[in-house]
Structures are given as C-alpha cells and as structure tokens.
C-alpha positions as CSV (number, residue, x, y, z in Angstrom):
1,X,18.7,24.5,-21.9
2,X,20.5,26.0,-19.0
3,X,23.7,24.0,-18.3
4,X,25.2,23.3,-14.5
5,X,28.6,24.2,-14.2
6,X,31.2,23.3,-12.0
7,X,33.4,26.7,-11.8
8,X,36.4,26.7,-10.2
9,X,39.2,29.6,-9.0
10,X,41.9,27.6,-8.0
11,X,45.4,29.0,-7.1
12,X,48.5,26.7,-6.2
13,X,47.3,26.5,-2.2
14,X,43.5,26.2,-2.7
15,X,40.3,26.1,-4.5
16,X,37.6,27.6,-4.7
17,X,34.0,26.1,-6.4
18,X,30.8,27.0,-6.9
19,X,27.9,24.7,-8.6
20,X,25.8,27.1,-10.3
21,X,22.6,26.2,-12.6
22,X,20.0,29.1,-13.8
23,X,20.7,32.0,-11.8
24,X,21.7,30.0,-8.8
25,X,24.0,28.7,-6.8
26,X,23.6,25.3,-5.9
27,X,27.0,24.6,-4.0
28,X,29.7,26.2,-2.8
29,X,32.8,25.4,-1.0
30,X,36.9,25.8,-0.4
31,X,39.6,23.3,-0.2
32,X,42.8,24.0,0.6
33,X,45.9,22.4,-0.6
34,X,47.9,22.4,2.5
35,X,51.0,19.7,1.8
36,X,54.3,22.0,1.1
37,X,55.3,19.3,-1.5
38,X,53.5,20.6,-4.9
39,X,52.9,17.1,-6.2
40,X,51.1,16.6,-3.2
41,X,48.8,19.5,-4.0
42,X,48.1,18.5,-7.7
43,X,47.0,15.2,-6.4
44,X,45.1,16.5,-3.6
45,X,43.3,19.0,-6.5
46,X,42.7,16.1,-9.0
47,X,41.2,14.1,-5.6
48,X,38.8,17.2,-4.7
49,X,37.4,17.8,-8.1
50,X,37.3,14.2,-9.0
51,X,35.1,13.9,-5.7
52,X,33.1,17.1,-6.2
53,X,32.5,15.7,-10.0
54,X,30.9,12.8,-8.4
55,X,29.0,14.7,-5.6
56,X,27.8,16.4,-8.3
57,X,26.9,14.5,-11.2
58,X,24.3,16.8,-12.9
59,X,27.6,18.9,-14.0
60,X,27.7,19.8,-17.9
61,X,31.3,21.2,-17.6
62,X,33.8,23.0,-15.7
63,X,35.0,26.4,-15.9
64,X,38.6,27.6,-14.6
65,X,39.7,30.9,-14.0
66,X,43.2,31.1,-15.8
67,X,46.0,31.0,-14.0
68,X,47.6,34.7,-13.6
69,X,51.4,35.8,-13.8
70,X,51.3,38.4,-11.2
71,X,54.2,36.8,-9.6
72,X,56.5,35.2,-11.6
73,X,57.6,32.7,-8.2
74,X,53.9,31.7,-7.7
75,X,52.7,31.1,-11.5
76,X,54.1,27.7,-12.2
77,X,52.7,26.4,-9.1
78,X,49.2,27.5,-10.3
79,X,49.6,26.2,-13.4
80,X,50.6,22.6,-12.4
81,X,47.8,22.2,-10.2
82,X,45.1,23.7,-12.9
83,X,47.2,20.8,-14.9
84,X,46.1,18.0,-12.6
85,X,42.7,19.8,-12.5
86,X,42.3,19.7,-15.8
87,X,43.1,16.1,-16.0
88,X,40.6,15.4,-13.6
89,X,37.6,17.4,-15.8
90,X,38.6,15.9,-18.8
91,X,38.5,12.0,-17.2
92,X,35.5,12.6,-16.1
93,X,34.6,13.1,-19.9
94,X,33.4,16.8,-19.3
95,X,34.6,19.6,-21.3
96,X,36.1,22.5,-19.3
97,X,35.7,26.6,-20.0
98,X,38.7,29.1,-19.8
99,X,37.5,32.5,-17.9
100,X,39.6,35.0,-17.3
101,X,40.4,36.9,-14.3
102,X,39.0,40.4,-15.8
103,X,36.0,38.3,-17.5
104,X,34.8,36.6,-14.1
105,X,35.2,40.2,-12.3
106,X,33.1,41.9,-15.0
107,X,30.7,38.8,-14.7
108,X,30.2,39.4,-11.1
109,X,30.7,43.2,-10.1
110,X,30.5,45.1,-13.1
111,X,34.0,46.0,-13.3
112,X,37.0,44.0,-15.0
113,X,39.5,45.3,-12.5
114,X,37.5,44.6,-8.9
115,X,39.4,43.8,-5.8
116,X,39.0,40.7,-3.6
117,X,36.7,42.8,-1.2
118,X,34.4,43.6,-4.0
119,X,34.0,40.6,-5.2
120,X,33.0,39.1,-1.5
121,X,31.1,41.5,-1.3
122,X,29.3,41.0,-4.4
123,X,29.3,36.9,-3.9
124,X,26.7,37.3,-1.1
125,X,24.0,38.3,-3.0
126,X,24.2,34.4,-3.8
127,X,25.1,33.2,-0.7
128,X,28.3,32.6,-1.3
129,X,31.2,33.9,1.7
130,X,35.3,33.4,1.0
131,X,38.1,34.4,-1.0
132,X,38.0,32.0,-3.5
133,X,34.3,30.8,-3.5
134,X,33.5,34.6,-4.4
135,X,35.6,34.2,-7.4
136,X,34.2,31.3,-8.7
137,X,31.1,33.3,-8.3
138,X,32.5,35.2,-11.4
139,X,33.6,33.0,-12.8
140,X,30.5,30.9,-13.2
141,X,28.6,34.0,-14.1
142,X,31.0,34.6,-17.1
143,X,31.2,30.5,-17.9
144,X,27.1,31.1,-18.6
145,X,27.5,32.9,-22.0
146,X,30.1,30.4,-22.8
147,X,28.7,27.4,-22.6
148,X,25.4,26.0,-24.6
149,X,24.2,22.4,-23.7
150,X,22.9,20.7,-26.9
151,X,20.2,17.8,-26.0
C-alpha cells in the first residue's frame, strides 16, 4: 500500500510542504516564518504543521529534509524550528522520515548536488512552483522508498 506523506523542507524562516500519495502531488504550499523572535517561529512552525496535519488527515508520516550546516550562524535556527516541528509530527502520533539534502536532490533531478534552479525546474513536472515547495518535491520522492505502511 502506497503511504501519503507529508514532506517538508523547512529552514529557520519558512517551510516548504508537499502532500504526495502514488506518484502525485496532492498539495503543495509555503509558509513563511516571518516574526524576528525565533520562539515565535517555532511556534508558528508547530501551528502550521499541526494545521496542515489536520487539513490533511489521510497523512501516514512526515518526512523532513535535515537541517544543513552550511552556515554555522543559520544552523541552530534551523534546527530549533525542525525541533518544534518535530514535536508537532510526533503529537499527532505520526512517525516522521529523515531525508537528506543530497538524497531529496537525487530523488528529484537525478543529481545529489542540484542547485535551487534545477530543482524548480524539475518540481513542475508535478505542478509544484517555489523555493521550498520544489524541495519538498525531493524530498517526498526520496521519503517513498523509506516508508512502507503495514495494514
């Protein structure tokens, strides 16, 4: 049985989601997370997939691109807000997926080591237009062979 994940590319300003089931995309979006103060953006995170959880209640788990330490300054944001989103997945009672970067890139283009441009590029094919929606393109499409649902 085909599972429908919830797959996320969230950074410490926005996020990016998909709903993907099959070989499609069922729902696609971006939120950002405006507020300077970062406790303000983990709760808004934890608010926008506790929301999209229950928009979409058909969701067997959630995959998360992993946070990457590019840049030393902007990691620990990143990582605080995929904290309150994980907390969010896992009250919800749904397991969540680790993808990484290179995995969802592969997933999607081909290539481990695309650039954002590709990867929008490549994200249309499904309909799917933005920065961080087109990532979560990838990372859905790498979440598939992760993820078996057992009835």
């Amino acid at each position: 049985m085909n599972a429908t994940i919830l797959a996320l590319d969230a950074s410490s300003t926005s996020i990016g989601y998909v709903v993907f089931a099959g070989d499609a995309v069922l729902a696609h979006g971006e939120q950002r997370l405006a507020q300077h103060d970062i406790n303000d953006r983990c709760l808004r995170a934890e608010l926008t997939i506790s929301e999209l959880l229950t928009r979409h209640a058909a969701v067997d788990v959630v995959a998360i691109e992993s946070p990457v330490a590019r840049y030393a300054k902007a990691v620990i944001p990143q990582a605080l807000v995929s904290g309150a989103i994980r907390a969010a997945v896992r009250r919800s009672g749904r397991h969540v997926v680790d993808v990484t970067p290179a995995e969802a890139k592969q997933a999607l283009t081909g290539r481990g080591n695309s650039d954002k441009l590709v990867m929008q590029a490549a994200a249309t094919a499904y309909g799917v237009h933005g920065e961080h929606a087109a990532d979560a393109v990838g990372v859905a499409l790498a979440a598939v062979g992760k993820v078996r649902v057992e009835l």
